[in-house]
N, C-alpha and C positions, 0 to 999 in steps of 0.2 A: 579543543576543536570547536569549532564555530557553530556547528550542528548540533541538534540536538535529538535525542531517541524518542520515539514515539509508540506507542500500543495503540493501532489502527484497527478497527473493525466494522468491515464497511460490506454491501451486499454485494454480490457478483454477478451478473447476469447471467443466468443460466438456460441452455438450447438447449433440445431434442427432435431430430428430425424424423424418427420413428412415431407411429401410428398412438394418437392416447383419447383415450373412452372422455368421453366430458368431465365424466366426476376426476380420473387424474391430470385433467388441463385446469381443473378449477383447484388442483389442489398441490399444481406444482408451483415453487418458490425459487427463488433468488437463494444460492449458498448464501450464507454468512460466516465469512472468511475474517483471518484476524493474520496481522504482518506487524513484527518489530523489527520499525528500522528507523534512520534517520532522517529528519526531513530537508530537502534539501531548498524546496522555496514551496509557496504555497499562495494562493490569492481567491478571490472571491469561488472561482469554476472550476479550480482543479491542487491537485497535492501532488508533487514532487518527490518520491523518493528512492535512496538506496541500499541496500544495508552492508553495502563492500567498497572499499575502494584500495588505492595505493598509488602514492606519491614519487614522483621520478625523482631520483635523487639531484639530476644533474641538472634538470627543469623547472623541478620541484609543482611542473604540472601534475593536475590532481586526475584522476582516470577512476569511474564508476561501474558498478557492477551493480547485480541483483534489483534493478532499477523498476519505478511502478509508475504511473501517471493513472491518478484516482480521480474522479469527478467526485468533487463535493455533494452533490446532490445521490451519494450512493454511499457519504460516508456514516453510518451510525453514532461513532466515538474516536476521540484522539485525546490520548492521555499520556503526559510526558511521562516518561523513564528517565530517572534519577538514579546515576550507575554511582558507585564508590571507587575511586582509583587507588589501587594496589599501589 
């Protein structure tokens, strides 16, 4: 496969549209989310990925699932996964 697996851990924006005292505005944060999948393209402003997909036999077009578009400037770490094939 042409793709390759990735361990992504990158922050998420995180809302609250309920009422918060100053000390818990000052002391709310961005989750820090992590996703293994594979990346599908990637360039300076953003990261591409899936971690599903499936092949039409008769088209042999490729069809995507579980898909992300990450802003670089939100990713923390990307560290390839190196799988072993059975």
């Amino acid at each position: 496969m042409k793709y390759k697996k990735y361990r992504i851990v990158f922050l998420d924006p995180t809302g609250d549209s309920g009422w918060q005292s100053e000390k818990e505005l000052k002391e709310f944060t961005p989750e820090e989310c992590v996703i293994e999948a594979y990346v599908y393209s990637k360039d300076k402003k953003i990261v591409r990925t899936f971690a599903s997909f499936s092949i039409n036999k008769g088209s042999k077009e490729i069809t995507f699932a579980d898909t992300n578009v990450i802003p670089r400037a939100c990713i923390k770490s990307m560290r390839r996964i190196y799988e072993k094939l059975k």
